[in-house]
C-alpha positions as CSV (number, residue, x, y, z in Angstrom):
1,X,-25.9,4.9,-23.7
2,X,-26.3,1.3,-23.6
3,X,-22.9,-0.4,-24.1
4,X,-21.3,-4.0,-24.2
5,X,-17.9,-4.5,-22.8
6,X,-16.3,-8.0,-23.7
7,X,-13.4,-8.3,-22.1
8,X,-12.8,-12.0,-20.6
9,X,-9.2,-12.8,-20.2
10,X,-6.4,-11.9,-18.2
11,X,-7.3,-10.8,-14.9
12,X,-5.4,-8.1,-14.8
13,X,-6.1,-6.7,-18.0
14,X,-10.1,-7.1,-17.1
15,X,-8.9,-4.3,-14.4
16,X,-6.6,-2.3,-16.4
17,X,-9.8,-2.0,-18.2
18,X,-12.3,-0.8,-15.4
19,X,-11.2,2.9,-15.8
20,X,-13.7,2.7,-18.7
21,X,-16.7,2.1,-16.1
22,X,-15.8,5.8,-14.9
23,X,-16.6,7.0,-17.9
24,X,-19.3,5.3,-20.0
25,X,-22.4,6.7,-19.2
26,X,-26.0,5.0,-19.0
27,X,-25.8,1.0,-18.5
28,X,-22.8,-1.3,-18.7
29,X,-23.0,-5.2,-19.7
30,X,-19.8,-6.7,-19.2
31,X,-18.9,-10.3,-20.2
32,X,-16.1,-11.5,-18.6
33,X,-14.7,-15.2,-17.6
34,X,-16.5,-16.6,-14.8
35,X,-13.0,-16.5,-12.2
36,X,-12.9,-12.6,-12.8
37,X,-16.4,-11.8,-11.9
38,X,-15.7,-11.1,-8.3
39,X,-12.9,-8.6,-9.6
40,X,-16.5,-7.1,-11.3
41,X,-19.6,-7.3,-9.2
42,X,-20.6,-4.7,-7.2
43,X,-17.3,-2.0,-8.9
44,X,-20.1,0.3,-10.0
45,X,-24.1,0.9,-9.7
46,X,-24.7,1.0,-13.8
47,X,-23.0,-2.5,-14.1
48,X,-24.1,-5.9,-15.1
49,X,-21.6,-8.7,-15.1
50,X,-22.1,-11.9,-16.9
51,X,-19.7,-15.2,-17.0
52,X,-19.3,-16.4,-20.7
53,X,-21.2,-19.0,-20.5
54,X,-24.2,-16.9,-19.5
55,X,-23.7,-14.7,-22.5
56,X,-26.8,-15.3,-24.2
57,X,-28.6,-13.4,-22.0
58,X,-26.7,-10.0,-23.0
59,X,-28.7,-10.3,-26.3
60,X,-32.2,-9.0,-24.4
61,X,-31.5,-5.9,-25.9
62,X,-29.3,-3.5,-28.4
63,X,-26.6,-1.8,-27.5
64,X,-25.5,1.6,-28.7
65,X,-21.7,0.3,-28.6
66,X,-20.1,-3.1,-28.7
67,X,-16.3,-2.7,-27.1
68,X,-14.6,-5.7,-27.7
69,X,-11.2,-5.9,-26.0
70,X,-10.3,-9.6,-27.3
71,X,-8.6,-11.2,-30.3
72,X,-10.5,-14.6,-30.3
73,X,-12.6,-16.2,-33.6
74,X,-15.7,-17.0,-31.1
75,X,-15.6,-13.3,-29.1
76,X,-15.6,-12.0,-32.3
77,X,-18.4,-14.0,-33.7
78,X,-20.9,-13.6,-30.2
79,X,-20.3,-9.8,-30.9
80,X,-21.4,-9.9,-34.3
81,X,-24.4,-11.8,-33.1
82,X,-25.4,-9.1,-30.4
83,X,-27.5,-6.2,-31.8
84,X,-25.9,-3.3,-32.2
85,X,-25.5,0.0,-33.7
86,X,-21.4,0.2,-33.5
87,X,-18.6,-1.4,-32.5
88,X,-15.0,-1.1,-31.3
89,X,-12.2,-3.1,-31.2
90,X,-12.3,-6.8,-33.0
91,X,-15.1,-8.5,-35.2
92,X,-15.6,-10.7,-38.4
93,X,-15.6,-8.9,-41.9
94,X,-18.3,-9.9,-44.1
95,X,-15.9,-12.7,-45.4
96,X,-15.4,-14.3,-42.1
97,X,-12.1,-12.8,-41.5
98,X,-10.6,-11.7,-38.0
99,X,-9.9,-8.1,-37.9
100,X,-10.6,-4.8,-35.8
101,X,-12.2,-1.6,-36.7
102,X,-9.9,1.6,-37.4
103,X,-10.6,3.3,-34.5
104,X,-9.0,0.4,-32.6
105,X,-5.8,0.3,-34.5
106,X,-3.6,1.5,-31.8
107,X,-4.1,-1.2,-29.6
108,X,-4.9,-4.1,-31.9
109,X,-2.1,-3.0,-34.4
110,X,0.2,-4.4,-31.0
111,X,-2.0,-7.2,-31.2
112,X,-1.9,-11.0,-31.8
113,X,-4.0,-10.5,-35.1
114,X,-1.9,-7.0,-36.4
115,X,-2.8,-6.4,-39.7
116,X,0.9,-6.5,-39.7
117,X,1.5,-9.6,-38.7
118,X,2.8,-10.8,-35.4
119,X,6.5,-10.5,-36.0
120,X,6.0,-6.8,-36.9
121,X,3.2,-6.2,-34.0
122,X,5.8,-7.0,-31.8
123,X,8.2,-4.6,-33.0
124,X,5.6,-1.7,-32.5
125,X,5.2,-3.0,-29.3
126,X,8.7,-2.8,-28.3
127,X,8.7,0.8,-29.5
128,X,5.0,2.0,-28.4
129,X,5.1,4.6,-24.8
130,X,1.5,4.3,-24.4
131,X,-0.5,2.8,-21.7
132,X,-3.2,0.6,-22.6
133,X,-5.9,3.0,-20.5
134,X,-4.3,5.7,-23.5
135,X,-4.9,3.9,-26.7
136,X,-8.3,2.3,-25.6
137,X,-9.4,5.6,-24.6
138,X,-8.3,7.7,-27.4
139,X,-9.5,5.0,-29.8
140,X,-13.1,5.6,-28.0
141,X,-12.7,9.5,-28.2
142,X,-11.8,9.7,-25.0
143,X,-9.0,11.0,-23.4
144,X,-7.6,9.5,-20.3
145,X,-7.1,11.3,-17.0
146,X,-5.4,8.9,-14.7
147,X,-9.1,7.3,-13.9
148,X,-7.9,4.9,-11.5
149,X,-9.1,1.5,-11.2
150,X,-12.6,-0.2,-10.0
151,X,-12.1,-3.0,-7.5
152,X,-14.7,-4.4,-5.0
153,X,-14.0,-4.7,-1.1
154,X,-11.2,-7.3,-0.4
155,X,-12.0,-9.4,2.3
156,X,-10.0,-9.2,5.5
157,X,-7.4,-11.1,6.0
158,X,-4.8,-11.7,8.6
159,X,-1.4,-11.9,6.8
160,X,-0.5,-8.3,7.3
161,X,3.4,-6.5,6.4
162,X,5.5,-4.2,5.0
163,X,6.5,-6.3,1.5
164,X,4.5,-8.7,0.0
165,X,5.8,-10.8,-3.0
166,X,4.5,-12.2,-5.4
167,X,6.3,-14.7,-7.1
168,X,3.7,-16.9,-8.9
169,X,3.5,-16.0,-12.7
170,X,1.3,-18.1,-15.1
171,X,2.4,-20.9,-17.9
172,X,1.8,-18.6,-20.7
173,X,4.8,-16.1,-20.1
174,X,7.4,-18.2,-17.9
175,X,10.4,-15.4,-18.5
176,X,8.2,-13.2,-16.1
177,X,8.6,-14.9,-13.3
178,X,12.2,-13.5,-11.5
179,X,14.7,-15.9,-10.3
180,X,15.6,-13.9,-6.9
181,X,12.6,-14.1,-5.0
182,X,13.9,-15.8,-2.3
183,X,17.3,-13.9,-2.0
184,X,15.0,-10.7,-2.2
185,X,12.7,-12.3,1.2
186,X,16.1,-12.5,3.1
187,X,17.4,-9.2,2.0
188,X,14.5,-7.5,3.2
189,X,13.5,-9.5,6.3
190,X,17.7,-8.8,7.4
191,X,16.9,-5.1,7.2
192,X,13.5,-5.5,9.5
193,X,10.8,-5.4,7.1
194,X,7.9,-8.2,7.4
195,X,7.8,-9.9,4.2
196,X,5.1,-12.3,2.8
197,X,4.9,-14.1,-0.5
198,X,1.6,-13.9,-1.3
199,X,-0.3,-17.9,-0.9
200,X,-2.9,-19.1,-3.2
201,X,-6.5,-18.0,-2.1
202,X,-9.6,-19.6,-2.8
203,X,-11.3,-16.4,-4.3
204,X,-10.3,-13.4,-5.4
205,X,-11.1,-11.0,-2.8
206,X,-9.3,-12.6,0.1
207,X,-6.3,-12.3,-2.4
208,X,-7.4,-8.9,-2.8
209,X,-7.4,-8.4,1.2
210,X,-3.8,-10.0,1.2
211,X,-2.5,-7.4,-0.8
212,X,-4.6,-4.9,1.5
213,X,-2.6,-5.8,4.6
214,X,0.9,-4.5,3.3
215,X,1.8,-1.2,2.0
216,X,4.7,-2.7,-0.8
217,X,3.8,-5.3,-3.8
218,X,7.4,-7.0,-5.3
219,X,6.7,-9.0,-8.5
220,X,6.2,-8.9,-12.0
221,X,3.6,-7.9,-14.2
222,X,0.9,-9.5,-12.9
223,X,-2.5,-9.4,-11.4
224,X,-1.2,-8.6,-7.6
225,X,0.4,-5.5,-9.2
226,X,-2.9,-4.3,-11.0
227,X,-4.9,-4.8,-7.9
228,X,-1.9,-2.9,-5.7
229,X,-2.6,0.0,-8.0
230,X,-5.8,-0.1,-7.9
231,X,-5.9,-0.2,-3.9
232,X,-3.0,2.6,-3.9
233,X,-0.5,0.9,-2.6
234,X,3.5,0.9,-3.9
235,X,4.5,-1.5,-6.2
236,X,8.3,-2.9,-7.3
237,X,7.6,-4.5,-10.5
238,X,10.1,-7.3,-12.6
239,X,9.8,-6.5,-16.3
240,X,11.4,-9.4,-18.0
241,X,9.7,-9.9,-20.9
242,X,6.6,-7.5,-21.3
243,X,6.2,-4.0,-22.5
244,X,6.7,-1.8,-19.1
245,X,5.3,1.5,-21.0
246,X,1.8,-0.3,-21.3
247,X,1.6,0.0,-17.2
248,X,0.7,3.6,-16.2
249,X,2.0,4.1,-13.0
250,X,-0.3,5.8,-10.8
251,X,2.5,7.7,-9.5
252,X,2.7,4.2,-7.2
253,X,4.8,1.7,-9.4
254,X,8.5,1.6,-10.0
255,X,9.5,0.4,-13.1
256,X,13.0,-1.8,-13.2
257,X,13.3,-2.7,-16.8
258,X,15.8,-6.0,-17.4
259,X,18.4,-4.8,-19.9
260,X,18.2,-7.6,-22.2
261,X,14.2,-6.9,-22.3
262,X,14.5,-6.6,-26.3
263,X,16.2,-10.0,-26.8
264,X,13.2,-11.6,-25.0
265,X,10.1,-9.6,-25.6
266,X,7.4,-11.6,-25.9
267,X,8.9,-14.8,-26.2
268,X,6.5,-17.8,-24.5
269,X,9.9,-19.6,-24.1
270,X,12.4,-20.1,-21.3
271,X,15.8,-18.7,-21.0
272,X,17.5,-18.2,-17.5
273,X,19.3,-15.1,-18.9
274,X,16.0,-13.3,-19.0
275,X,14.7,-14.1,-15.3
276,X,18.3,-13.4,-13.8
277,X,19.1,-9.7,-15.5
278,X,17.7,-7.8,-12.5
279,X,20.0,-8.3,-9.8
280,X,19.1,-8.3,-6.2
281,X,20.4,-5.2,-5.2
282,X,18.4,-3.2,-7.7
283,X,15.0,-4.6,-5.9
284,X,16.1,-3.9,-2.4
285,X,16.6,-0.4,-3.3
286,X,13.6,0.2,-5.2
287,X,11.7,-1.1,-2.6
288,X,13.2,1.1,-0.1
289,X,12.9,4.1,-1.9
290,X,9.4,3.0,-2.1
291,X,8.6,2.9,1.4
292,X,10.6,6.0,2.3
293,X,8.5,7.5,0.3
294,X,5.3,6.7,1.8
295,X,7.0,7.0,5.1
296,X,7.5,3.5,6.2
């Protein structure tokens, strides 16, 4: 097999996505966004990364499959472009239009460009129970076995702990970010934990090493999460606003779902009710349990 993997942004769903590497045979291209291709390089033997603006030279040669994991016009178009014998996932119909082939539905029907429209993607995301690992996988004929994640060797760092948090969440989703992180730091630290909140790095795998150096991740979902799973360590994870039943757990993440998650599922706007649902209390515990359990 020779197949294409176009799967640029976020960074946490390019590693929610590296469970594929473990089971597509032959060679792997991978076109990803030139900030995630440390999370790439080096994850497996049959891999080659590119940045999208090196794209061009992924069309040296035809591709038994074309997986595209994106919902943008120009993605769409530059798979088009690349020889191929199928595809999965989204591409232009012969009339231009943005859509996604069948076997792709139960992801894409979530999706910004649902053939049901957004209002009504969003309502089947609300009720879908499926990780993302699931419906990508089935949709390939696969079926997923709890193949963990690929990540390359973090580099060393020396903030070391019991709790790191990270509080940082992007522009795009600004219900996501919790408004307790710094009650949650003093709760802890009173009960003799170390606690960090995770600093901006200048690459990815000192991040990566960051997250190595403590044995709990506190946030919400996020990159930090993804790459606590994928380096097996317990995470406590803030679900404001975004599906948690997309996340499979590992057996390593608790869940604490805010109760008025319906009301504000989704939503790109800013209401304090959303970020203040979880109390304090129900973090402190969690994380606890957490650590009991791995005997901290």
């Amino acid at each position: 097999m020779n197949t294409l993997i176009l799967k640029l942004n976020a960074s946490g769903d390019v590693v929610r996505t590296t469970p594929l590497l473990r089971r597509l045979h032959g060679r792997v291209t991978w076109v990803t966004a030139e900030r995630n291709l440390p999370l790439l390089e080096r994850t497996a033997e049959h891999l080659r990364c590119l940045a999208w603006e090196r794209r061009e030279e992924a069309t040296d040669s035809r591709y038994d499959l074309v997986i595209n994991l994106e919902d943008e016009s120009e993605i769409a178009e530059f798979a088009r472009t690349v020889k191929h014998d199928r595809i999965f996932g989204a591409f232009h119909d012969h009339e231009g239009h943005l859509t996604y082939t069948d076997n792709a539905r139960g992801w894409f029907d979530l999706s910004l460009i649902s053939r049901f429209g957004r209002a009504r993607a969003d309502e089947l995301k609300l009720r879908n129970r499926r990780a993302y690992q699931e419906l990508i996988f089935e949709g390939l004929g696969l079926e997923f076995r709890g193949e963990p994640y690929l990540l390359p060797s973090p580099i060393a760092t020396d903030l070391k702990g019991d709790v790191a948090i990270a509080s940082a969440a992007g522009p795009v989703w600004p219900m996501k970010t919790w408004a307790y992180y710094e009650k949650l730091e003093l709760a802890l630290e009173a009960m003799g934990l170390r606690v960090n909140v995770l600093p901006q790095r200048r690459s990815m795998l000192e991040h990566l090493g960051d997250i190595d150096g403590h044995r709990c991740v506190v946030g919400g979902d996020s990159l930090p999460m993804h790459l606590a799973l994928g380096l097996g360590k317990t995470c406590v994870t803030i679900f404001n606003c975004t599906s948690p039943w997309e996340i499979y757990d590992y057996g390593l993440l608790t869940k604490l779902v805010s109760p008025v998650l319906s009301e504000f599922f989704y939503k790109r706007t800013f209401d304090q009710r959303a970020t203040t649902a979880v109390r304090v209390g129900e973090v402190v515990d969690a994380v606890m349990t957490s650590l009991e359990r791995i005997g901290v």
